[in-house]
C-alpha positions as CSV (number, residue, x, y, z in Angstrom):
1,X,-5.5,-16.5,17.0
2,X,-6.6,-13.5,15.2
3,X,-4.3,-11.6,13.4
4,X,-3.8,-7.9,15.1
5,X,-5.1,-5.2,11.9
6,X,-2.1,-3.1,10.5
7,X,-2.8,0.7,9.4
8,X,-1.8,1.4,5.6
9,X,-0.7,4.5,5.0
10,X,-0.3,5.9,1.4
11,X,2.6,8.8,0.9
12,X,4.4,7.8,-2.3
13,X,2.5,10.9,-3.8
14,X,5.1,13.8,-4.5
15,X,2.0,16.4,-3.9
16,X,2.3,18.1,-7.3
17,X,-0.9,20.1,-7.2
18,X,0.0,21.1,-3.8
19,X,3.9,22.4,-5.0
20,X,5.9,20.2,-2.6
21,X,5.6,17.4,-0.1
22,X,2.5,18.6,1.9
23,X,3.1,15.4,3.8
24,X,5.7,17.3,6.4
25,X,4.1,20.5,6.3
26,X,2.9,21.3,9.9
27,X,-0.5,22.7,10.1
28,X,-0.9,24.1,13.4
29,X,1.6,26.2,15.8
30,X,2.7,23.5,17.6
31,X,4.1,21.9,14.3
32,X,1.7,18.7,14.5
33,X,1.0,17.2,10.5
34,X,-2.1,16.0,9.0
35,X,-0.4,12.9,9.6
36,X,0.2,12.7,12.9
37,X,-3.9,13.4,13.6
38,X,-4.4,10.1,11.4
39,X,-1.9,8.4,13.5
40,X,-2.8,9.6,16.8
41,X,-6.4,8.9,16.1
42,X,-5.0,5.2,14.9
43,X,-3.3,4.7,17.9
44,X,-6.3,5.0,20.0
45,X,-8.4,3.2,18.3
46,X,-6.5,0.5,18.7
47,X,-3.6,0.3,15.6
48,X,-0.3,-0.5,16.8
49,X,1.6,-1.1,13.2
50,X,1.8,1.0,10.8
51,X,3.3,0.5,7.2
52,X,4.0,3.5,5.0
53,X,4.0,3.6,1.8
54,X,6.5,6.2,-0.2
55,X,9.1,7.0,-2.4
56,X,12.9,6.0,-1.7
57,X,13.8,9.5,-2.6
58,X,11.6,11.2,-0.3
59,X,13.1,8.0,2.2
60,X,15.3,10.7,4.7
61,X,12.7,13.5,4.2
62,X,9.8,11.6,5.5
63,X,11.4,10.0,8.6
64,X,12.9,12.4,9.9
65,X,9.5,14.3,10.0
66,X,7.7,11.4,11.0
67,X,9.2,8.0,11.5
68,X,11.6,8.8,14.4
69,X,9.1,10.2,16.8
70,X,5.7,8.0,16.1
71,X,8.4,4.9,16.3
72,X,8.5,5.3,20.2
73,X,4.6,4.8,20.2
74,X,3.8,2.5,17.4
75,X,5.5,-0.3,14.9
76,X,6.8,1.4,11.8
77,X,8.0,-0.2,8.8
78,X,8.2,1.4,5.2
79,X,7.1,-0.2,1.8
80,X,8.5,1.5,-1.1
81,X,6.2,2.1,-4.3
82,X,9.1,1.4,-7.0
83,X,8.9,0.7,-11.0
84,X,10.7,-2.6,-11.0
85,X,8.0,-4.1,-8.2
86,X,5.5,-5.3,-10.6
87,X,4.1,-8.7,-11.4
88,X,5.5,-11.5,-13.2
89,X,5.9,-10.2,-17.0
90,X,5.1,-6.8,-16.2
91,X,7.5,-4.2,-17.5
92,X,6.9,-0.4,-16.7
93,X,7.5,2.1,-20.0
94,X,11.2,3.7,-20.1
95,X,11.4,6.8,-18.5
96,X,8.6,6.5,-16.5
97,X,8.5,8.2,-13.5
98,X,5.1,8.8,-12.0
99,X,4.0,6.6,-9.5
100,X,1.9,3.3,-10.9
101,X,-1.5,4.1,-8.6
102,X,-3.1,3.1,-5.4
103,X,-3.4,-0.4,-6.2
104,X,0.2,-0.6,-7.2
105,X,1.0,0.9,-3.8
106,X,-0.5,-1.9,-2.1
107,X,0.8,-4.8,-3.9
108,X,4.4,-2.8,-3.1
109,X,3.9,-3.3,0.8
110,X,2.3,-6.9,0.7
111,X,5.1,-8.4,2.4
112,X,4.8,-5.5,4.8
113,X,1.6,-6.0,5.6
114,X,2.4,-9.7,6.1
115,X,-1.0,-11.5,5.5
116,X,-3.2,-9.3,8.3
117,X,-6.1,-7.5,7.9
118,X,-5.1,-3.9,6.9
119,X,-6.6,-0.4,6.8
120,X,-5.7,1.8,3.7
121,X,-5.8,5.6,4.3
122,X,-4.3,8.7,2.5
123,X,-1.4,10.3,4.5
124,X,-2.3,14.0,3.6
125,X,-6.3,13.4,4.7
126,X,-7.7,13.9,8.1
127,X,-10.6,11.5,8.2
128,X,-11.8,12.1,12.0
129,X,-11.5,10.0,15.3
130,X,-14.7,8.2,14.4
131,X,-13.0,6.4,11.1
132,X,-10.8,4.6,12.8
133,X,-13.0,3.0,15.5
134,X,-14.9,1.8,12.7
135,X,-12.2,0.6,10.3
136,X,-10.5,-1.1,13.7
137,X,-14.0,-3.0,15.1
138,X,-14.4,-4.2,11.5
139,X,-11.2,-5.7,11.0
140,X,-10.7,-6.7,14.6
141,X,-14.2,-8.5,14.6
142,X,-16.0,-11.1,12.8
143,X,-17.2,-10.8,9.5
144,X,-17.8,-12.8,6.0
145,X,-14.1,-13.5,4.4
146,X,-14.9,-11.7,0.9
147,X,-16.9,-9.0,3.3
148,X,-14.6,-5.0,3.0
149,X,-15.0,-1.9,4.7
150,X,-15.5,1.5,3.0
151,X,-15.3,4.6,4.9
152,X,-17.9,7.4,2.9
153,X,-18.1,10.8,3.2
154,X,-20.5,13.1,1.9
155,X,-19.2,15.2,-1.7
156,X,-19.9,18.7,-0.5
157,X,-18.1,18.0,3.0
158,X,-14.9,16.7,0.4
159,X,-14.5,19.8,-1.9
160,X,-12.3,23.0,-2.5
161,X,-12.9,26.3,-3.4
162,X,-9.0,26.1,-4.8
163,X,-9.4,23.9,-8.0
164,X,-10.5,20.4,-9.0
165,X,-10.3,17.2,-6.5
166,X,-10.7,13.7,-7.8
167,X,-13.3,11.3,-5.2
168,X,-14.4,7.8,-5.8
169,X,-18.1,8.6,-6.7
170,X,-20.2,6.0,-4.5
171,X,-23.8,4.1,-5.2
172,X,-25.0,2.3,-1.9
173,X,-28.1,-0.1,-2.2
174,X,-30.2,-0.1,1.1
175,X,-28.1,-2.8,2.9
176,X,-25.3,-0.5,3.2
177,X,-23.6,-2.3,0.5
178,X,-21.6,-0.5,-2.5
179,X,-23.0,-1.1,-5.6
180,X,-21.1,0.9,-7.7
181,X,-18.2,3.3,-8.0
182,X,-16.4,5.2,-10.6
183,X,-13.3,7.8,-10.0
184,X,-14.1,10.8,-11.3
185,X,-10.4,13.1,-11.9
186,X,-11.8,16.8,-11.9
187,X,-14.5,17.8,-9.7
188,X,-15.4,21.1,-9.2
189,X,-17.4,22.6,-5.9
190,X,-20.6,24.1,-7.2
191,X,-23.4,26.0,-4.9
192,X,-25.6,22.8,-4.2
193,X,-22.5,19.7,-4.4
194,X,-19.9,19.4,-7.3
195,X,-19.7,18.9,-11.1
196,X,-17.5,17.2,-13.0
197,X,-16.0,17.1,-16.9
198,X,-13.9,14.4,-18.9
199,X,-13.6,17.1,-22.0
200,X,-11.6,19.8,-20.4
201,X,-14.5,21.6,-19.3
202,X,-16.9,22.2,-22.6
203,X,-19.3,20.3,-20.6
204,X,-20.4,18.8,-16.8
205,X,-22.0,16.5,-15.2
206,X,-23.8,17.4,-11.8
207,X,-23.1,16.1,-8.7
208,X,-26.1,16.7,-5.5
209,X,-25.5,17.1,-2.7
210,X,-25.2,14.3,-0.1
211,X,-23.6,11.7,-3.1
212,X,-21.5,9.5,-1.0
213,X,-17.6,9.8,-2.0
214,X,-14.5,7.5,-1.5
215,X,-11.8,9.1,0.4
216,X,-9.5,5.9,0.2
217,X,-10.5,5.3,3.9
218,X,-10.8,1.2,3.0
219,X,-10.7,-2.1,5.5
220,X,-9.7,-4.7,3.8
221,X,-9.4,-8.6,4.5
222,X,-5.5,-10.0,3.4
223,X,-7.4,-11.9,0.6
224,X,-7.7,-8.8,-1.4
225,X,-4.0,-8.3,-2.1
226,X,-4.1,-11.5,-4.8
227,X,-7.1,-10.2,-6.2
228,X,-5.9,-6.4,-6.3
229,X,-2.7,-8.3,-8.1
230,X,-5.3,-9.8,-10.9
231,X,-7.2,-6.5,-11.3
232,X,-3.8,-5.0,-11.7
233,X,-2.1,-7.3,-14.4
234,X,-5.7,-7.3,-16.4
235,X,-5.3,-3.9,-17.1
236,X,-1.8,-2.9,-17.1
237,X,-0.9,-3.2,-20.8
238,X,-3.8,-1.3,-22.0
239,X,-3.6,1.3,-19.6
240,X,0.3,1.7,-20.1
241,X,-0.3,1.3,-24.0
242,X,-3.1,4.4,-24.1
243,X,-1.0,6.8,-21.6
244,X,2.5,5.2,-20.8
245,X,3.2,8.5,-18.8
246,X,0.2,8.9,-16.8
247,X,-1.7,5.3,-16.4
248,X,-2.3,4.7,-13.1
249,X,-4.6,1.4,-11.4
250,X,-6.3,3.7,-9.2
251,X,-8.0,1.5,-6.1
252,X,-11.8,2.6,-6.1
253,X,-11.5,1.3,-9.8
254,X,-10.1,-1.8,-9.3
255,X,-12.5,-2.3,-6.5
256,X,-15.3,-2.0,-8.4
257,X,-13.8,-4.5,-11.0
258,X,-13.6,-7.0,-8.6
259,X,-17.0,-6.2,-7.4
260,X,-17.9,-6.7,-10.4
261,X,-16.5,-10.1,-11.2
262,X,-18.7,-10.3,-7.1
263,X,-15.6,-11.5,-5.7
264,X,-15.8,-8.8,-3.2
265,X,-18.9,-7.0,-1.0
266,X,-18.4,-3.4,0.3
267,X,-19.9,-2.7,3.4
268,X,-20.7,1.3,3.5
269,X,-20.1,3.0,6.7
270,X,-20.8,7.1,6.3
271,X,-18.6,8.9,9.2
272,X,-19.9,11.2,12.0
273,X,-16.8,13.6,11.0
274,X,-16.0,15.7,8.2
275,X,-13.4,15.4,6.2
276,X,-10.6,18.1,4.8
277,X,-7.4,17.8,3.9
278,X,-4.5,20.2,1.8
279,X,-4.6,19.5,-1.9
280,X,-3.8,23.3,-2.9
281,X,-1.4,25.5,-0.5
282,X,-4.6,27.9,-0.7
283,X,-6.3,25.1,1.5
284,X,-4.2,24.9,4.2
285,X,-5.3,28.3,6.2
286,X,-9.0,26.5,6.1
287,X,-7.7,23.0,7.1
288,X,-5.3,25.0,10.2
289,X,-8.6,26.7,11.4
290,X,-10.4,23.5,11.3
291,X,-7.6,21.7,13.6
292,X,-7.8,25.0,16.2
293,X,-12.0,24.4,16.2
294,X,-11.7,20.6,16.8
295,X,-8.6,21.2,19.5
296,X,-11.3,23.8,21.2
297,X,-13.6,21.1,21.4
298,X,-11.1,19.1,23.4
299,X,-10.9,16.1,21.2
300,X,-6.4,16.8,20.8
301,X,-4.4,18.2,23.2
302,X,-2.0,21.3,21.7
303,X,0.5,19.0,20.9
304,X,-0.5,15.3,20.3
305,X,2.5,13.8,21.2
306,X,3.3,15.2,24.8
C-alpha cells in the first residue's frame, strides 16, 4: 500500500531581515498567518500530516500560534533543526549559532517524516491553492523512483521593492526537466526582472523576465533524504572551514549536486498562482492587500478555520 505524502514545513528561520518571527504575525483582520493559507490549502489538497521544522527556543512561541489549533484538523509533529543532529563525524564550529541550511533541516526531521513521500515548503511563503494539488497528485501517484517535483515560479512575480531576496535561479530543457540551478543570495527587482551581485554591488548580472525561480516548493520521493545526507557531509568541512559562522547546505544547491552526479531528475511544474510572501515588515501591507483580493475572489472564507 502506498504510503500517504507528509507536508514539510520549514520555520527554523528566526526571520532576521524581517526583525522578528514573521511566522506568527497575522496578516489579515481576522488574525489568519501566511501559514495557515499554506496549511489550509494542504489540507484540501489532500495533506493530512504535517511535520514542522523549527527551533526549540521558538518551541512555545510557535505552538501556541499554530500547533494547538491546526492539531484538531491535521497530524502535527515537530522536528527540531539542532547543532548536535549532524552525521556521523560531523562536528558544528563552537559558538555557532545560525541554523545549518535547508538541507540540514530535512535530515533533522527524517525520522519525522518516517520514510514517506514528503512535500518541502517555506512557512512564511504563500504558494497558491494550485501548488499543492500538484505537489499532492505527484507524490500520491505513480512516477519513476529517482523522478522529484519542483514547484517554479516566475522571478518578477518573486521580488520586493524592500531589498534583496535570495531565489534558486532555474534552467528547464523542453521536457519540463531542470537542468540546472544555482542560489543566487541578493537579488534586486529591476524594471524588466531582477539583477543580482556576488561583490557587494560594484557589479550585476541581469535577470529577464519570465526566468523560472525556486521558491523551495519541492516533492520529493523518501530516497532523497540518504542522498541529501551524502551531499551534506561532502561539503560540510569546506563550507564550515571558509565561513564557520555563516555556511549553510542550502537545498536548491545540493539538488543540483545530486543532479549532477544524475542521481536525481526534476520535473518542472510552473504554478497558475503568484507567489508573495513577508521578507521585509515593509512587505507585509502589499502581501495583506493581496490576501483581501484573493478572499474577494472567494477562494478563503474570512476566517479559514471556522
Amino acid at each position: 500500500m502506498k504510503k500517504q505524502p507528509v507536508l514539510v514545513l520549514l520555520a527554523a528561520g528566526m526571520g532576521s531581515r524581517y526583525g522578528g518571527l514573521k511566522q506568527i504575525d497575522p496578516i489579515d483582520a481576522a488574525g489568519n498567518l501566511i501559514i495557515d493559507f499554506s496549511i489550509y490549502d494542504a489540507i484540501r489538497a489532500g495533506f493530512h500530516d504535517l511535520v514542522f521544522i523549527i527551533k526549540h527556543e521558538i518551541e512555545q512561541d510557535f505552538m501556541d500560534a499554530i500547533g494547538s489549533r491546526i492539531s484538531q484538523r491535521a497530524n502535527v509533529k515537530c522536528a527540531f533543526q539542532e547543532m548536535n543532529k549532524l552525521p556521523h563525524g560531523l562536528k558544528a564550529p563552537e559558538g555557532r549559532t545560525k541554523p545549518l541550511g535547508t538541507t540540514h533541516a530535512l535530515l533533522c526531521a527524517r525520522d519525522e517524516i518516517g520514510g514517506r513521500p514528503f512535500a518541502v515548503i517555506n512557512s512564511d511563503d504563500y504558494y497558491g491553492p494550485a501548488a499543492y494539488k500538484q505537489l499532492y497528485e505527484f507524490l500520491a501517484g505513480d512516477t519513476p523512483s529517482d523522478e522529484q517535483l519542483m514547484i517554479g515560479y516566475k522571478l518578477e512575480n518573486t521580488l520586493t521593492e524592500n531589498g534583496s531576496v535570495a531565489r534558486g535561479i532555474c534552467e528547464v530543457d523542453d521536457e519540463g526537466f531542470l537542468t540546472h540551478i544555482v542560489e543566487r543570495r541578493r537579488i534586486f527587482k529591476r524594471e524588466h526582472g531582477g539583477a543580482f551581485t556576488e561583490d557587494d554591488g560594484k557589479t550585476f548580472i541581469e535577470l529577464p523576465e519570465g526566468t523560472p525561480v525556486s521558491m523551495n516548493c519541492w516533492g520529493f520521493k523518501p530516497d532523497i533524504l540518504p542522498m541529501l545526507e551524502d551531499v551534506f557531509k561532502a561539503n560540510f568541512e569546506a563550507g564550515i572551514k571558509e565561513n564557520p559562522a555563516k555556511y549553510e547546505d542550502l537545498l536548491p544547491n545540493a539538488v543540483q549536486a545530486l543532479m549532477s552526479e544524475g542521481r536525481v531528475r526534476v520535473k518542472v511544474e510552473e504554478s497558475p498562482d503568484r507567489w508573495f510572501g513577508v521578507t521585509y515588515k515593509e512587505d507585509k501591507p502589499a502581501v495583506m492587500e493581496n490576501i483581501a483580493k484573493i478572499k474577494a475572489q472567494g477562494t478563503y472564507s474570512e476566517k479559514l478555520w471556522d
